[in-house]
Structures are given as C-alpha cells and as structure tokens.
C-alpha positions in Angstrom: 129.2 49.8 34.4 131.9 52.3 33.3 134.1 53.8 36.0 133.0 56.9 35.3 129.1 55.7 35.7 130.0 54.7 38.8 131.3 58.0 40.3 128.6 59.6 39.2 126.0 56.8 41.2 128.3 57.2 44.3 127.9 61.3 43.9 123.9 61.2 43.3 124.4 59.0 46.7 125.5 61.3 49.0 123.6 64.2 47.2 120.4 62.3 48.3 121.6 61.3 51.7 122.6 65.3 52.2 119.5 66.8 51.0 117.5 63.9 52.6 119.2 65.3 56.3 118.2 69.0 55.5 114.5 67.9 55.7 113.8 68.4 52.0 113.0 64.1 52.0 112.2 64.4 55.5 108.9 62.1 57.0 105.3 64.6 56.9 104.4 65.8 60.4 101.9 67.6 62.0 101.5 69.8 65.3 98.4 70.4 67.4 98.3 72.7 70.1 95.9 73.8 73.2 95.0 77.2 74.3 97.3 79.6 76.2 97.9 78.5 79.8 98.2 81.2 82.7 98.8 80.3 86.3 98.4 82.7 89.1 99.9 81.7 92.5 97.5 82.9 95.5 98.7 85.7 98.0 100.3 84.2 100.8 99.6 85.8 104.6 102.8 87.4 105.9 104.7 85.5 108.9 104.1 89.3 111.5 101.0 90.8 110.5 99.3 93.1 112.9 96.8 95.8 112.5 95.6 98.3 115.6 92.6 100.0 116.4 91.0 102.4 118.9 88.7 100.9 121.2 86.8 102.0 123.9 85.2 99.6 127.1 81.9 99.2 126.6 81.5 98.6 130.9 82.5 102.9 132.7 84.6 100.7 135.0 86.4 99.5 131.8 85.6 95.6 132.4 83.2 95.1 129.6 83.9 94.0 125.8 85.6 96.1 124.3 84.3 97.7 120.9 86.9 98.0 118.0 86.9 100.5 115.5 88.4 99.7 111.9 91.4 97.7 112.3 94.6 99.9 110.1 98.0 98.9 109.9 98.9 102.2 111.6 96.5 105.1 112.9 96.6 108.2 112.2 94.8 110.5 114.4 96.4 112.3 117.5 96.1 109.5 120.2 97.2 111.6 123.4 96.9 115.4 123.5 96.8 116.9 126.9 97.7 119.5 129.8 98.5 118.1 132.8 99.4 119.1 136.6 101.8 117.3 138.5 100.3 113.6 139.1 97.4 113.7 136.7 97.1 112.4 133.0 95.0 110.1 130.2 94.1 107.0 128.9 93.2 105.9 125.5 92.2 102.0 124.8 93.7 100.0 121.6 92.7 96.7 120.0 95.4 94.8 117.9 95.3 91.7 116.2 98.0 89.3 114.7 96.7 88.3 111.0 100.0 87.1 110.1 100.5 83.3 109.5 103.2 83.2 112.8 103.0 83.6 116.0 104.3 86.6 117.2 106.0 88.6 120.5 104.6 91.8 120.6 106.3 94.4 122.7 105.7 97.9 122.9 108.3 101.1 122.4 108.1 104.8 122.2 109.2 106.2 118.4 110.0 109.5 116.8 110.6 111.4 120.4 111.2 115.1 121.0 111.5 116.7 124.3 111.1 120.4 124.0 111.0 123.4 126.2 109.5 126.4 124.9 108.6 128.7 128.3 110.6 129.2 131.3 108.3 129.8 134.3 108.0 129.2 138.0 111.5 128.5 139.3 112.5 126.5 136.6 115.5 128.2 135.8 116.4 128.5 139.3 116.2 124.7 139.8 119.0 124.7 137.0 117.2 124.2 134.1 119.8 125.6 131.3 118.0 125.2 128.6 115.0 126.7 129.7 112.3 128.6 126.9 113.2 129.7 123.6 116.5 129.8 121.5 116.8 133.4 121.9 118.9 133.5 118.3 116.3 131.1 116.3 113.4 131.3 118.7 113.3 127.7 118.4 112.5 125.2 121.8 115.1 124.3 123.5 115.6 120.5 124.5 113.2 120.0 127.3 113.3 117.6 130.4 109.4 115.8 130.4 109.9 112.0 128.9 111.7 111.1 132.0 109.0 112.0 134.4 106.6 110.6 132.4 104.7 107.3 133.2 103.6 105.0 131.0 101.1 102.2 132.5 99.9 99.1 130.3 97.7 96.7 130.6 96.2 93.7 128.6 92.2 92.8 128.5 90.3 90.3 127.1 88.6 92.1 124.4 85.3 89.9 124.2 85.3 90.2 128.2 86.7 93.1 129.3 89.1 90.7 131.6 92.0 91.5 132.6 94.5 89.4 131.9 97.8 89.6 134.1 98.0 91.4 137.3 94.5 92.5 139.1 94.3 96.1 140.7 97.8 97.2 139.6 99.5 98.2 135.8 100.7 94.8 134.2 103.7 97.2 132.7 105.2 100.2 133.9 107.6 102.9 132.4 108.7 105.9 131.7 108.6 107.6 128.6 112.2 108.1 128.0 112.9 104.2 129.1 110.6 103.0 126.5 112.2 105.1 123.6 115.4 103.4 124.1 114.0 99.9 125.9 110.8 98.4 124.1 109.0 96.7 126.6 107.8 92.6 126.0 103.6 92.3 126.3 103.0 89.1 125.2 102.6 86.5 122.7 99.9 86.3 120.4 99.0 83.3 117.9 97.1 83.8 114.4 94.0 85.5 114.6 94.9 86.6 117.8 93.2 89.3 119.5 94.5 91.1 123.0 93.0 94.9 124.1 95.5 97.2 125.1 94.8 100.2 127.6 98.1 103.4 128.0 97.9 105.5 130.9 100.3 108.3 130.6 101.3 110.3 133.9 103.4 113.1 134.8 104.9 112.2 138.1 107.8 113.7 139.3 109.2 115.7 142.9 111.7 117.8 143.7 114.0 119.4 141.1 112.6 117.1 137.9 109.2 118.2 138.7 110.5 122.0 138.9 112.4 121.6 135.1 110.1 119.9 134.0 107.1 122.1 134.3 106.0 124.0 130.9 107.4 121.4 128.7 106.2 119.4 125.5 107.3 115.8 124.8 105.7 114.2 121.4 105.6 110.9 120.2 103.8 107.9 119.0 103.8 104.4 120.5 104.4 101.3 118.1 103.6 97.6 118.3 106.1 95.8 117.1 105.0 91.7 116.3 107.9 89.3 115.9 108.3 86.0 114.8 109.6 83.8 117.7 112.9 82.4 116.6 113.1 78.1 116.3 
C-alpha cells in the first residue's frame, strides 16, 4: 500500500469515528412514556385558628347549654348598642372555638376605640370637662371621657353545660374599657377543637367628678379574640 493509500485509510478513519459521535452511526433507540402526572398537596389547618359566634343560654339564669349561632371568623353585626344611667348596662353571650392545629392562649382586648363627646349637659362643664359638646368651628365631637368608667366583666362557661368555669358568683375578669384597649387581658388556653362560651357585661360605673364628665358621652368599639400559639 502506497503512502498515499494510506493517508487516505487513516482520513476515511477519523471521518467515520466523527460522524459515528454525531449520532449519524449511532445504536437505534426507542422511548415510551406514561400519562401526565399532577400532584396536589392537601390544605393544611393553620397553627391559631379561631372562629366566634353569638350565643345565647339556653337556662334564664344563664346555666344551661348554650346555643351557637354560625361560627365566622369575625361578626359583623352591632354587638352592644345601649343608653345607660349611672350603674346600669348589657350583656351579650359569644361562643368561640380553636380549629387551628395548636393550642392557643386566647386573651381578650378592646380595638378601634373612640371616645367622643357630643352634648354638654348637667354640670358637666362645671365639673371641668374642657372639651365638653361639639367643635364649635367643625361641629365635630369632641374627645369624650366614658372608656374609663366603663366596666367590662367576663366570664367563661362550659358551653355543653352552661358551667361556669373559674370563679362562682363573681366576674372571672374584670376591666375597664380604656385598660383593655391598651392591656389585653389572658382568658385561657384552649386545645384543638376546643370550645369555651364567653359572656361581656359592660357597665358604666363611676362617682364624683368622672361620673359628672362623663355623662352624655359615646365610646365605640369592638372586642377581639386574639389565639396564640404558646411558644416551646
């Protein structure tokens, strides 16, 4: 074999080997496939879950089951609305339950406060109340003086009982208005599933001077629940 036959053997060579590696010589395959796969992960519970509703004693000395109305995550309707005299007031019952996946403290505050004073009568301003009725420029109410006088009494029932269950004859909790806005106040713990009946008693006790600048006043607000997971 000529010198020259033999470059031309060594060049067909690496030809084949390079058009061998780009798949042209390459081993006959074949691919089966399945369907299309599609996985859905399952909703998981939250850790603080709780959900209120009214509820009203089924016993008129409020020691019977209770009976729960549709449970929300927050209600909606007016829960207090109410003219009082000095050392009178209302109750409304709640039910709450805990469908988180945690345990949970629940404690109890007063949110979105306003104390306003839109009348000046009796002797108010004479007891010193300076910002007694009306803006006279805007005709807006002034700031008024009644979340401090007012008392806020709580207490925990059994629902399926109507039990009571902390401290017999007298308000498991007591507060005023004002201290709960800035001070929540600790209930008690419930598990998952849990279930505790919740009455408010709302007041307005005061003497002297406070009751005097006090009188003819609005306070509004709404009371929250607030569930949270006890720390390890």
């Amino acid at each position: 074999m000529g010198k020259q036959t033999l470059r031309i053997t060594i060049l067909l060579g690496i030809l084949i080997t390079l058009v061998g590696g780009t798949g042209i010589f390459a081993v006959f395959s074949d691919r089966a496939l399945t369907g299309p796969s599609d996985v859905h992960s399952a909703q998981l519970a939250k850790a603080a879950d709780l959900v209120i509703a009214a509820a009203q004693p089924q016993d008129p000395m409020n020691s019977g089951p209770f009976l729960c109305d549709t449970y929300s995550d927050d209600l909606v309707t007016p829960l207090m609305t109410f003219t009082t005299n000095l050392g009178g007031g209302d109750e409304r019952f709640l039910c709450l339950v805990n469908i988180g996946s945690s345990a949970v403290d629940v404690s109890l505050t007063a949110v979105d406060l306003a104390d306003l004073d839109s009348d000046c009568t009796g002797d108010e301003a004479a007891f010193g109340d300076t910002t007694c009725g009306r803006d006279q420029t805007t005709m807006a109410p002034q700031a008024g003086e009644l979340s401090p006088v007012l008392t806020v009494e709580t207490d925990l029932y059994d629902c399926l009982t109507g039990s009571g269950l902390l401290t017999p004859g007298a308000p498991d909790f007591s507060a005023t208005l004002s201290g709960l806005a800035t001070t929540p106040q600790s209930l008690q713990t419930l598990q998952p599933n849990g279930q505790v009946c919740v009455r408010l008693r709302v007041y307005w006790r005061a003497t002297g001077d406070a009751a005097q600048i006090s009188q003819s006043d609005e306070a509004t607000w709404r009371f929250a629940f607030d569930g949270t997971v006890q720390s390890n």
